[in-house]
N, CA, C, O and CB atoms as a CASP TS submission, in Angstrom:
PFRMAT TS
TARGET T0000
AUTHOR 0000-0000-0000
METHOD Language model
MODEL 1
PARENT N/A
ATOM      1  N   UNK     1     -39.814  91.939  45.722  1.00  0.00           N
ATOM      2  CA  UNK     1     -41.230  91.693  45.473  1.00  0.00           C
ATOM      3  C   UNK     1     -41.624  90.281  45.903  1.00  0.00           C
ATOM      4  O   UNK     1     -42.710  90.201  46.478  1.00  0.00           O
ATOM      5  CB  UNK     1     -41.554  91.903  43.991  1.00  0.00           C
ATOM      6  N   UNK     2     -40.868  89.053  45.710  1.00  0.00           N
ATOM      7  CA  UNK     2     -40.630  87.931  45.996  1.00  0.00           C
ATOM      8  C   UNK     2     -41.256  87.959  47.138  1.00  0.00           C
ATOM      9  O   UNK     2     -42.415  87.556  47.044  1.00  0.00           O
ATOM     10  CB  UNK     2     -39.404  87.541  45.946  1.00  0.00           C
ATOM     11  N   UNK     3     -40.844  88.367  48.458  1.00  0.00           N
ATOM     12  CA  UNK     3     -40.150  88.205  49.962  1.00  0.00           C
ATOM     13  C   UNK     3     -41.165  88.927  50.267  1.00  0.00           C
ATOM     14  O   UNK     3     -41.608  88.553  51.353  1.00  0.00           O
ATOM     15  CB  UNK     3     -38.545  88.735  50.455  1.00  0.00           C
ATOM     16  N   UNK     4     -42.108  90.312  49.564  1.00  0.00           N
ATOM     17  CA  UNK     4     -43.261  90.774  50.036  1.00  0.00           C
ATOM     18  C   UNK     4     -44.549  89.801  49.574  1.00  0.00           C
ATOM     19  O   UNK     4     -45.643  89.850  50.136  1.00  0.00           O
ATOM     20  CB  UNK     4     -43.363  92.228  49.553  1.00  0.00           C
ATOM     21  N   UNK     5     -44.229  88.899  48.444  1.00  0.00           N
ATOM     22  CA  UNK     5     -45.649  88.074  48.362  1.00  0.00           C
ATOM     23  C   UNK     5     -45.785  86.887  49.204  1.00  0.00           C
ATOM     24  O   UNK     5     -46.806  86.350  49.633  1.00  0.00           O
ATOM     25  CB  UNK     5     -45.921  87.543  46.944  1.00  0.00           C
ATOM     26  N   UNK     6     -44.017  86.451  49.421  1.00  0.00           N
ATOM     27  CA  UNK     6     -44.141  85.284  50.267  1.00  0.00           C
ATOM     28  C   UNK     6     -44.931  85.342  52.078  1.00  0.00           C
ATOM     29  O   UNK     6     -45.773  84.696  52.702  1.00  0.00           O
ATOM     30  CB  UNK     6     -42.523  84.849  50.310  1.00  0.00           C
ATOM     31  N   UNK     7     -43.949  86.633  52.342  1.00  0.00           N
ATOM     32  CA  UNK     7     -44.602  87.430  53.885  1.00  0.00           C
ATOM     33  C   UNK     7     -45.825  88.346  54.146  1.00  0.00           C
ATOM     34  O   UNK     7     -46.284  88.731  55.222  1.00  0.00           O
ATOM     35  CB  UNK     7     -43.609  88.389  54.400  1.00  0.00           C
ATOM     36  N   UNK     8     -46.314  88.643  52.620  1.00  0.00           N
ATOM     37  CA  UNK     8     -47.857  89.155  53.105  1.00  0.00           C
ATOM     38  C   UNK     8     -47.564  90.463  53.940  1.00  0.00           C
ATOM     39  O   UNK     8     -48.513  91.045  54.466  1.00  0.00           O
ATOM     40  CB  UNK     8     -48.770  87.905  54.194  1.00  0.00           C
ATOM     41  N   UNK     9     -46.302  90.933  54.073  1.00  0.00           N
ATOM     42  CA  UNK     9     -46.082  92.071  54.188  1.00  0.00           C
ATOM     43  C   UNK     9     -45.173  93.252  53.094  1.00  0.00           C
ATOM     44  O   UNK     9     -44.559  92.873  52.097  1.00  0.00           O
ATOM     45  CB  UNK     9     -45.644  91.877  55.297  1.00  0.00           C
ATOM     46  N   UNK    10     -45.248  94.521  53.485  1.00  0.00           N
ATOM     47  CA  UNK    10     -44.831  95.808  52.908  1.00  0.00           C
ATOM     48  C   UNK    10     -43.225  95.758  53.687  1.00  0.00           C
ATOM     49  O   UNK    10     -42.993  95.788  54.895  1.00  0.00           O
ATOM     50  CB  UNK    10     -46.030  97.296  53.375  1.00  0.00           C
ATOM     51  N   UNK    11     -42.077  95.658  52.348  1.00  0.00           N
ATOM     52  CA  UNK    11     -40.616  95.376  52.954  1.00  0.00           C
ATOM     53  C   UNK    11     -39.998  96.763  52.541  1.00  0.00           C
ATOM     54  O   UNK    11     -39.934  97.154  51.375  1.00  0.00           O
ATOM     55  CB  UNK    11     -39.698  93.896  52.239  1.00  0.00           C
ATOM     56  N   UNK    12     -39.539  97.477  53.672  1.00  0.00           N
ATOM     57  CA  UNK    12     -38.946  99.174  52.804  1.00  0.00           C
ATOM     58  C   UNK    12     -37.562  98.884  53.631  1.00  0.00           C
ATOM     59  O   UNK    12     -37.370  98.784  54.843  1.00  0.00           O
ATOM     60  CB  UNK    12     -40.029 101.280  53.332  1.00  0.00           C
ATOM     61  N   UNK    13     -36.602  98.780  52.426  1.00  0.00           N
ATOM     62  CA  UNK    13     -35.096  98.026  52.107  1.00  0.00           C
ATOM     63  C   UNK    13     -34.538  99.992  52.564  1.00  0.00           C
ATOM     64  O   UNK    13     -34.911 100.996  51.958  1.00  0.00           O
ATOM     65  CB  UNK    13     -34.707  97.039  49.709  1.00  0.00           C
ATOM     66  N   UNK    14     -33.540  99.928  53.848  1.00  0.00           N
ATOM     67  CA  UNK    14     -32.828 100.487  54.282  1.00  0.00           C
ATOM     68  C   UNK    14     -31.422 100.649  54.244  1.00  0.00           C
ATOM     69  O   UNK    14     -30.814  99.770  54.854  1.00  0.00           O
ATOM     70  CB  UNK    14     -33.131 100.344  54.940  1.00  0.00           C
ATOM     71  N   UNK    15     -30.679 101.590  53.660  1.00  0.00           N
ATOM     72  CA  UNK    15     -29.022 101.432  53.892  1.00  0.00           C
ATOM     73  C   UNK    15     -28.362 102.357  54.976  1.00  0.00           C
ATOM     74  O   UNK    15     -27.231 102.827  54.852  1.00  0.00           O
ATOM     75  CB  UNK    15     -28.214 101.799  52.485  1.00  0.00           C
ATOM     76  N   UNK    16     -29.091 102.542  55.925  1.00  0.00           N
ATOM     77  CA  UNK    16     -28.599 103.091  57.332  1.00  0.00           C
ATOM     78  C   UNK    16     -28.193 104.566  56.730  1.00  0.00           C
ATOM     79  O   UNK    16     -27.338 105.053  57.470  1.00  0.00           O
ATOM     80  CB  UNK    16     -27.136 102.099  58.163  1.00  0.00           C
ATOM     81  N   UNK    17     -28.489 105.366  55.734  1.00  0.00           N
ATOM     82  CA  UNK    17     -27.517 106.290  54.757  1.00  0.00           C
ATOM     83  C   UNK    17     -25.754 106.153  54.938  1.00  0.00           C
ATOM     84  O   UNK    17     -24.991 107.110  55.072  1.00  0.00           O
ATOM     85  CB  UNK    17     -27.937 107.996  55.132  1.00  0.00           C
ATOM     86  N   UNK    18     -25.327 104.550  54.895  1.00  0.00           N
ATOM     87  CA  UNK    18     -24.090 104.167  54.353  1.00  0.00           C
ATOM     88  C   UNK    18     -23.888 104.669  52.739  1.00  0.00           C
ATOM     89  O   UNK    18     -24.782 104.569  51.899  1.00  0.00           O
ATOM     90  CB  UNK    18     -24.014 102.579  54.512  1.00  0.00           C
ATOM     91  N   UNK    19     -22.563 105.216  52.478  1.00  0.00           N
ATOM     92  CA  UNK    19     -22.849 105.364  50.984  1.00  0.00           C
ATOM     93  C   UNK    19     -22.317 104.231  50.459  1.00  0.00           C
ATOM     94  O   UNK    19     -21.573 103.459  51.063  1.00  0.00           O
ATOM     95  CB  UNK    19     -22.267 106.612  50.276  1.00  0.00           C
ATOM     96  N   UNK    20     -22.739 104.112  49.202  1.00  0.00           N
ATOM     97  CA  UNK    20     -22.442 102.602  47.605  1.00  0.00           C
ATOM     98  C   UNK    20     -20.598 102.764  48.562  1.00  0.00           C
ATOM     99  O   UNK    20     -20.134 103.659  49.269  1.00  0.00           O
ATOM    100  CB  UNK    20     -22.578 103.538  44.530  1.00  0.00           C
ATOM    101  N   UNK    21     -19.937 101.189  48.013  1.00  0.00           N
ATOM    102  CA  UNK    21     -18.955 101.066  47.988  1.00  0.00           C
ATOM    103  C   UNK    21     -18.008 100.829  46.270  1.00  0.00           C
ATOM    104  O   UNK    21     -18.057  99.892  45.473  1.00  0.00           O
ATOM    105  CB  UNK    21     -19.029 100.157  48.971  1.00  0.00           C
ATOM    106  N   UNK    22     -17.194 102.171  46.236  1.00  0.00           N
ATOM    107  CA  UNK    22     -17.828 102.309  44.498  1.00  0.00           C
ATOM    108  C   UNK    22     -16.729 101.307  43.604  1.00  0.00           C
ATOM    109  O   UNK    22     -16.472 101.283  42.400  1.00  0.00           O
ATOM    110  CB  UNK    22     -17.696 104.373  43.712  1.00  0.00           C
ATOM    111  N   UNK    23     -16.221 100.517  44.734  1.00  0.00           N
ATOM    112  CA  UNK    23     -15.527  99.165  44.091  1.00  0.00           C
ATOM    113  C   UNK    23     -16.378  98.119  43.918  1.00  0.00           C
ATOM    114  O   UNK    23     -15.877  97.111  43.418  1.00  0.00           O
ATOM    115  CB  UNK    23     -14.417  98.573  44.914  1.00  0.00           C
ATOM    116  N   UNK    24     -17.238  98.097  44.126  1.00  0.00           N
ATOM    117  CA  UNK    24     -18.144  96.858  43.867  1.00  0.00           C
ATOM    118  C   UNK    24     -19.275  97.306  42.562  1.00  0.00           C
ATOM    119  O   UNK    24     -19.631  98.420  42.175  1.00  0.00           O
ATOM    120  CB  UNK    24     -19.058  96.431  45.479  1.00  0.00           C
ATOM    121  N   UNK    25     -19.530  96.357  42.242  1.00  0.00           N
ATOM    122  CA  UNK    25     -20.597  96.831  40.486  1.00  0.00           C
ATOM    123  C   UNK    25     -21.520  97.988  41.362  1.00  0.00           C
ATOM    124  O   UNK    25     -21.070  98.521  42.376  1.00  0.00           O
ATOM    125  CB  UNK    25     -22.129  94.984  39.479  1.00  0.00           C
ATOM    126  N   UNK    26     -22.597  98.226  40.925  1.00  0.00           N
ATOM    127  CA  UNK    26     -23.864  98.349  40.866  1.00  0.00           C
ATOM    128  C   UNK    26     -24.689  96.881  41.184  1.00  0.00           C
ATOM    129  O   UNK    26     -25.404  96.588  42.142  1.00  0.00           O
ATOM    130  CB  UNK    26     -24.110  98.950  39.518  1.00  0.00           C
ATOM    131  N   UNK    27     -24.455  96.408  40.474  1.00  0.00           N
ATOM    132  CA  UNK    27     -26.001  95.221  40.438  1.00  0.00           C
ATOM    133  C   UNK    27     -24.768  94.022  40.160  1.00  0.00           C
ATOM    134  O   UNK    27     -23.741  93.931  39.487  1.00  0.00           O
ATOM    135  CB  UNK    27     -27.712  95.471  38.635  1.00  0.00           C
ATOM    136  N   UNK    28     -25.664  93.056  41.252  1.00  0.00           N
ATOM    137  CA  UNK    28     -24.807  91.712  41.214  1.00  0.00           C
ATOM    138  C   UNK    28     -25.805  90.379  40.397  1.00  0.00           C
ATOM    139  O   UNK    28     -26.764  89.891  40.995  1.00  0.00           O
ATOM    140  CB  UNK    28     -24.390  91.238  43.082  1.00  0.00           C
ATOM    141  N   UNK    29     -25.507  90.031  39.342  1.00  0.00           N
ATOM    142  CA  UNK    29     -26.782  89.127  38.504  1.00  0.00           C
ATOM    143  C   UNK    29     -25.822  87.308  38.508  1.00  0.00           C
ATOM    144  O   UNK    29     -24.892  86.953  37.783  1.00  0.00           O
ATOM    145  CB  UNK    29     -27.134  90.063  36.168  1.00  0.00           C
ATOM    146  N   UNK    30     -26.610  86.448  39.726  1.00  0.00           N
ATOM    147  CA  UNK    30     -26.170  85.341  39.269  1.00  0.00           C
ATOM    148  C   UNK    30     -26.913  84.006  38.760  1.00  0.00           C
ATOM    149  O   UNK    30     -28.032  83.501  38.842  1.00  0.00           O
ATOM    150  CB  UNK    30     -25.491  85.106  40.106  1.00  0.00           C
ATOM    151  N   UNK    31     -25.537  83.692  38.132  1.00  0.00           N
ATOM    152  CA  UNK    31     -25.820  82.606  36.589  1.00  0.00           C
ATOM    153  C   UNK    31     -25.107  81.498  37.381  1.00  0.00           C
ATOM    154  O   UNK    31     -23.927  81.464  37.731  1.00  0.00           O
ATOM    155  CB  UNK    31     -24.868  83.100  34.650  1.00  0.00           C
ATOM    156  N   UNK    32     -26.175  80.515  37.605  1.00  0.00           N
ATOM    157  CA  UNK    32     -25.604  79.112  37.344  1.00  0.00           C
ATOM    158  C   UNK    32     -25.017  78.186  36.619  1.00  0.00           C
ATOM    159  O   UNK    32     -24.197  77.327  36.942  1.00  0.00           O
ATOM    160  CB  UNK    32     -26.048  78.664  37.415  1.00  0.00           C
ATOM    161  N   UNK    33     -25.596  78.478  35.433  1.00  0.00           N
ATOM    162  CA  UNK    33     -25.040  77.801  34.004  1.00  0.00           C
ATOM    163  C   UNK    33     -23.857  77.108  34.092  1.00  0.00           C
ATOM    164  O   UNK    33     -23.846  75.911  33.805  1.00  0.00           O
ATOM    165  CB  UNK    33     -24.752  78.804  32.902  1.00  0.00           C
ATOM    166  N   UNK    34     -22.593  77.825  34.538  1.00  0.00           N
ATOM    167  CA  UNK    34     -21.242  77.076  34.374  1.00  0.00           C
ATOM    168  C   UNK    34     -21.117  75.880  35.528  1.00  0.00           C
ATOM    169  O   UNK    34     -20.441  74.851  35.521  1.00  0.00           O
ATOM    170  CB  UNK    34     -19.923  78.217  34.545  1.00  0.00           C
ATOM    171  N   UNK    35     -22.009  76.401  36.491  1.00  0.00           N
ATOM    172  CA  UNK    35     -21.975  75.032  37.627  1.00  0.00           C
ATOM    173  C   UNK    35     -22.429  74.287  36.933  1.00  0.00           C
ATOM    174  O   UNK    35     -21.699  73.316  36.730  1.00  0.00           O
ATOM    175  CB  UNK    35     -22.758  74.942  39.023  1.00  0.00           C
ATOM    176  N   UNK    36     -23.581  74.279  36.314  1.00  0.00           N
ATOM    177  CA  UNK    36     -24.107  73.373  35.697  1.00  0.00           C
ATOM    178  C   UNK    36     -23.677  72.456  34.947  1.00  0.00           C
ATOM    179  O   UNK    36     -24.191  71.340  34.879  1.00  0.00           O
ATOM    180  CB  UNK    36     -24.704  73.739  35.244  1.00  0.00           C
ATOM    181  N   UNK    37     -22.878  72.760  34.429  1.00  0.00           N
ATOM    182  CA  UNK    37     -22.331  72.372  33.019  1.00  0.00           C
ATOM    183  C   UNK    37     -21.079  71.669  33.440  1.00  0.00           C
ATOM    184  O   UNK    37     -20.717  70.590  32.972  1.00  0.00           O
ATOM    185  CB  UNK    37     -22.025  73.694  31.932  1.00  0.00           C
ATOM    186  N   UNK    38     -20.404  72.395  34.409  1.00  0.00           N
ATOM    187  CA  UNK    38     -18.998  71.452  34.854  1.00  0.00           C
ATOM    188  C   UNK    38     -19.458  70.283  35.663  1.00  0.00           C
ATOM    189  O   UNK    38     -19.051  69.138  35.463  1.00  0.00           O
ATOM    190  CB  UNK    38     -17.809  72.330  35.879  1.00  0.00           C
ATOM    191  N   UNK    39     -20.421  70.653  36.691  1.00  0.00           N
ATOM    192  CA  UNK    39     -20.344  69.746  38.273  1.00  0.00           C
ATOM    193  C   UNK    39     -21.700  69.034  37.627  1.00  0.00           C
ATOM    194  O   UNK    39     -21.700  67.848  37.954  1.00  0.00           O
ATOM    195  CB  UNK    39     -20.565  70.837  40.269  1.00  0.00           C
ATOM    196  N   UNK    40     -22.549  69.285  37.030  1.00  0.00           N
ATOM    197  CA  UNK    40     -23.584  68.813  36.789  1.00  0.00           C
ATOM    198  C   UNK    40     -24.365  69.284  37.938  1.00  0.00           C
ATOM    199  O   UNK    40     -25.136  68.518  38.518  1.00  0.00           O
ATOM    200  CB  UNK    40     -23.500  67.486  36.529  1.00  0.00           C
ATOM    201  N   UNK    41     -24.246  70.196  38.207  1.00  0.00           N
ATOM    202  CA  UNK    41     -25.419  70.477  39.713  1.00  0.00           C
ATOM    203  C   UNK    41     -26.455  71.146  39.188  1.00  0.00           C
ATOM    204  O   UNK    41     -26.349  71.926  38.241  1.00  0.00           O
ATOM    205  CB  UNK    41     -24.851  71.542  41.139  1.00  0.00           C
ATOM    206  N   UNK    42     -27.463  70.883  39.756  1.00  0.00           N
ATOM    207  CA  UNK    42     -28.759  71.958  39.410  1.00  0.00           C
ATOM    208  C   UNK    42     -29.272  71.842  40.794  1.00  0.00           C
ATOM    209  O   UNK    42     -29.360  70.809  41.458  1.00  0.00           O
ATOM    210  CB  UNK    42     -30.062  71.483  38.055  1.00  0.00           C
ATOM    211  N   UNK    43     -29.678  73.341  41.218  1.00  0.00           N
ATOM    212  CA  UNK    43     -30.797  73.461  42.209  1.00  0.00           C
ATOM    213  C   UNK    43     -32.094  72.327  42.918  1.00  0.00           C
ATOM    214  O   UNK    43     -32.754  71.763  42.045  1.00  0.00           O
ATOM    215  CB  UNK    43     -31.436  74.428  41.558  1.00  0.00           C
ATOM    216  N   UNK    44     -32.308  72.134  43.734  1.00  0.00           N
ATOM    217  CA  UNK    44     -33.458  71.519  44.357  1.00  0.00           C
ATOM    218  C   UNK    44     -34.404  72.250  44.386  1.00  0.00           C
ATOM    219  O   UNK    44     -35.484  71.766  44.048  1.00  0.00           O
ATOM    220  CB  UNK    44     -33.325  71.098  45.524  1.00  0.00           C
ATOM    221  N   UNK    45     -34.365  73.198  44.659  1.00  0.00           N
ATOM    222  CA  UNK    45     -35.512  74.729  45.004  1.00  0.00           C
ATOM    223  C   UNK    45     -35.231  75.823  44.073  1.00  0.00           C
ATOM    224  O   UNK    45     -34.190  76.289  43.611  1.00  0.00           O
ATOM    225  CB  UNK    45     -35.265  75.573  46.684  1.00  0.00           C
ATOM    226  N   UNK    46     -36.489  76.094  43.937  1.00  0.00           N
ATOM    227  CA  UNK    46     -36.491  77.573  42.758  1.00  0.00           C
ATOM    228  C   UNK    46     -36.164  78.404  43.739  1.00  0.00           C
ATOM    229  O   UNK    46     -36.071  77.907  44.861  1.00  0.00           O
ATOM    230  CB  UNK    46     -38.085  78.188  41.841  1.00  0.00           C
ATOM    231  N   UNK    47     -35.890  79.970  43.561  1.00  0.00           N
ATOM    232  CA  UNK    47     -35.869  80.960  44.560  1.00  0.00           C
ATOM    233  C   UNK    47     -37.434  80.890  45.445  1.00  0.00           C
ATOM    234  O   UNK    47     -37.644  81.038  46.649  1.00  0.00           O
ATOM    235  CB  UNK    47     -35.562  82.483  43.746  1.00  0.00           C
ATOM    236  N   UNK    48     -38.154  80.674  44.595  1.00  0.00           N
ATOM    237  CA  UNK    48     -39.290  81.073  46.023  1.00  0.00           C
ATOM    238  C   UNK    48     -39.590  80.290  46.575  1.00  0.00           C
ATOM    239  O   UNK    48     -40.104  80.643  47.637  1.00  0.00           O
ATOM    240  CB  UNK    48     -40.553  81.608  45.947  1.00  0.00           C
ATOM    241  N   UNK    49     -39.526  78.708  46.338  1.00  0.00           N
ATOM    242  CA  UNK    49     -40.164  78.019  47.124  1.00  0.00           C
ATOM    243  C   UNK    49     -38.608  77.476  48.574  1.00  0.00           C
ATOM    244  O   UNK    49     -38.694  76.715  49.538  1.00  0.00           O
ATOM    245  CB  UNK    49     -41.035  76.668  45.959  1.00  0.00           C
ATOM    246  N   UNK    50     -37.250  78.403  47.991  1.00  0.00           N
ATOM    247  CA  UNK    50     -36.597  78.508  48.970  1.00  0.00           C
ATOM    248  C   UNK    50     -36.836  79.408  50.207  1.00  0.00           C
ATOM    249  O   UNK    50     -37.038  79.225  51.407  1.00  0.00           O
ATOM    250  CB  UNK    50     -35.659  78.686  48.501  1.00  0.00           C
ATOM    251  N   UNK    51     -36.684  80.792  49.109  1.00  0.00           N
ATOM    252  CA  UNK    51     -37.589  82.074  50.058  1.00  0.00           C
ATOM    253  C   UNK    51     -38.728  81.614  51.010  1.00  0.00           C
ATOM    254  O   UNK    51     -38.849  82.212  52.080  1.00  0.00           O
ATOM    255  CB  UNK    51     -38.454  83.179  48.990  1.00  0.00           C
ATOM    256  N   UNK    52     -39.525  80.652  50.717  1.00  0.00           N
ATOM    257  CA  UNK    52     -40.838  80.084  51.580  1.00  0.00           C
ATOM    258  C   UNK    52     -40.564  79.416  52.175  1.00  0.00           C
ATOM    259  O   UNK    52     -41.346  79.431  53.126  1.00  0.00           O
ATOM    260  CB  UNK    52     -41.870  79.531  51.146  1.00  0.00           C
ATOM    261  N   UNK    53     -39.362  78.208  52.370  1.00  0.00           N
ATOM    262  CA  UNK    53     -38.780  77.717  53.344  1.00  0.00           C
ATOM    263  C   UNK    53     -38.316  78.305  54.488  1.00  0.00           C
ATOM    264  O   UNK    53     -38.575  78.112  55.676  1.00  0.00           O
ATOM    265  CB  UNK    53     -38.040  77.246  52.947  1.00  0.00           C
ATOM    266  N   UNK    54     -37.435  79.209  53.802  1.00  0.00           N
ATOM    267  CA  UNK    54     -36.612  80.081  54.859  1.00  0.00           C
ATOM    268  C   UNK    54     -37.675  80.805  55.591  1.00  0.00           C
ATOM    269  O   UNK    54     -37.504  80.890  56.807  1.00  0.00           O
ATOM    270  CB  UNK    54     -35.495  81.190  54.177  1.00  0.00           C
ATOM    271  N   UNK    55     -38.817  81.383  55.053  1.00  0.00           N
ATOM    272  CA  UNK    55     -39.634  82.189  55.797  1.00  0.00           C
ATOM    273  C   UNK    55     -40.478  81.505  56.825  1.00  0.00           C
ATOM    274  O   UNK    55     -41.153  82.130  57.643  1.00  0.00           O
ATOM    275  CB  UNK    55     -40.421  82.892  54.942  1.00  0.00           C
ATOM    276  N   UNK    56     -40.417  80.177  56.758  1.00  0.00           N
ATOM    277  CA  UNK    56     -41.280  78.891  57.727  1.00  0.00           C
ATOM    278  C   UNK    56     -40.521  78.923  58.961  1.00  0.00           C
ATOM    279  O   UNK    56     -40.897  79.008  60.130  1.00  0.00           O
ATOM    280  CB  UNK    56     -41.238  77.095  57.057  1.00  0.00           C
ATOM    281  N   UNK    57     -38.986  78.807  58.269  1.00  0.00           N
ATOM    282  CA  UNK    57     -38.566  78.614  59.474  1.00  0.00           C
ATOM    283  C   UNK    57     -38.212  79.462  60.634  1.00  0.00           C
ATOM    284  O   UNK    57     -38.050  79.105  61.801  1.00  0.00           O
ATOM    285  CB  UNK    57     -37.793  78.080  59.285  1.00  0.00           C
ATOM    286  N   UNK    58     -38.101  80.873  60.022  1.00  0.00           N
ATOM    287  CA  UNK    58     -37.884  81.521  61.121  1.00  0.00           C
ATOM    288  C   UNK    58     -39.088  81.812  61.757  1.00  0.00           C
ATOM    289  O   UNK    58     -39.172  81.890  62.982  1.00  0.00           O
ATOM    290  CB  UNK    58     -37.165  82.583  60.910  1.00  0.00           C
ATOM    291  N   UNK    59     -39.950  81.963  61.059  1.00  0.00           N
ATOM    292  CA  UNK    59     -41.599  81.732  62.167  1.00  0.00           C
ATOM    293  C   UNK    59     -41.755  80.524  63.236  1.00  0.00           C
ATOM    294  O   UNK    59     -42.088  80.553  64.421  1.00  0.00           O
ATOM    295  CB  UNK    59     -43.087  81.326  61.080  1.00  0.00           C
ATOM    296  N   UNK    60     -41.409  79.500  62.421  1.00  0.00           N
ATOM    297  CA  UNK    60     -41.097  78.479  63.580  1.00  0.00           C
ATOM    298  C   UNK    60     -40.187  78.448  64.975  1.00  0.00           C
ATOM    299  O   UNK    60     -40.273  77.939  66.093  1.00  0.00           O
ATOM    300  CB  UNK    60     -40.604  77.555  62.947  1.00  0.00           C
ATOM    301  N   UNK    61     -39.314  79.253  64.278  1.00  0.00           N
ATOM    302  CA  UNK    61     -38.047  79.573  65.248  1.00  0.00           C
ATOM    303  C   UNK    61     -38.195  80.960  65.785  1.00  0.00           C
ATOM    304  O   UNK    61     -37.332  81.226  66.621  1.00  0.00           O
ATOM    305  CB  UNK    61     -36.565  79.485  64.457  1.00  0.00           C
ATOM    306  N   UNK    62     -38.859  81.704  65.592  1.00  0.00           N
ATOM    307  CA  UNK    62     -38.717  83.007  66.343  1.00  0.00           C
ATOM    308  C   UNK    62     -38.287  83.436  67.539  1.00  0.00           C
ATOM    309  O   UNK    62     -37.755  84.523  67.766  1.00  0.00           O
ATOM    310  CB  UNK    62     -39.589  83.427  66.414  1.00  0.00           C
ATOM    311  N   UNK    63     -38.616  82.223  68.616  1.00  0.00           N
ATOM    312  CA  UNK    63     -38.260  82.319  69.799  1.00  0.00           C
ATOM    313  C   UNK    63     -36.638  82.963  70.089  1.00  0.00           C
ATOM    314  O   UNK    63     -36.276  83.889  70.814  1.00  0.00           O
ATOM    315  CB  UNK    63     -38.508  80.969  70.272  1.00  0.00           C
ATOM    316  N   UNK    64     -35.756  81.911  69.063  1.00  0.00           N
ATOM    317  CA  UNK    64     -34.560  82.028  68.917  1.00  0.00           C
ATOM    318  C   UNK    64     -33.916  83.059  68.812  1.00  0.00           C
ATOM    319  O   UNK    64     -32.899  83.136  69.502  1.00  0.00           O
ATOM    320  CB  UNK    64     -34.309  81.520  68.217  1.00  0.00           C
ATOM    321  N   UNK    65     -34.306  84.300  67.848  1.00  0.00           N
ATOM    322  CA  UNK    65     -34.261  85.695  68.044  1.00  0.00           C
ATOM    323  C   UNK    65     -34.899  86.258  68.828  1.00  0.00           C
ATOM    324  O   UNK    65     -34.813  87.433  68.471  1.00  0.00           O
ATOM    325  CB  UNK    65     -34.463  86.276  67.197  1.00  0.00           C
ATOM    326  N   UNK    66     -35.581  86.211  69.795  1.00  0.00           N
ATOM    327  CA  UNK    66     -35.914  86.809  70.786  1.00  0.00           C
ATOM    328  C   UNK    66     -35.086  87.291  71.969  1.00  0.00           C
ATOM    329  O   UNK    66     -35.627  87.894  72.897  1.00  0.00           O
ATOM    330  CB  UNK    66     -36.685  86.180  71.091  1.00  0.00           C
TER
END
């Protein structure tokens, strides 16, 4: 939902009909917390205003995939 408000477009997420690989979870949920707490690190960027970076730049760069 993120990645459709940042791009102003409609994103329909494809799995080529590969099936699940049924060693891996379902759903992958990550927690910073313990970085936090050991290394003292915290983020510079929230997810979206990373997501909005990243999305600058490949507009900027498009050529590059061309």
């Amino acid at each position: 939902n993120l990645a459709e408000k940042i791009s102003g477009k409609k994103i329909i997420v494809k799995n080529n009909g590969l099936a699940p690989d049924q060693k891996e979870p379902r759903a992958w949920v990550a927690d910073i917390k313990k970085t936090s707490e050991l290394l003292n690190w915290h983020p510079r960027n929230s997810l979206e205003s990373g997501l909005r970076k990243t999305f600058e730049w490949f507009k900027t760069h498009r050529k590059l995939y061309e």
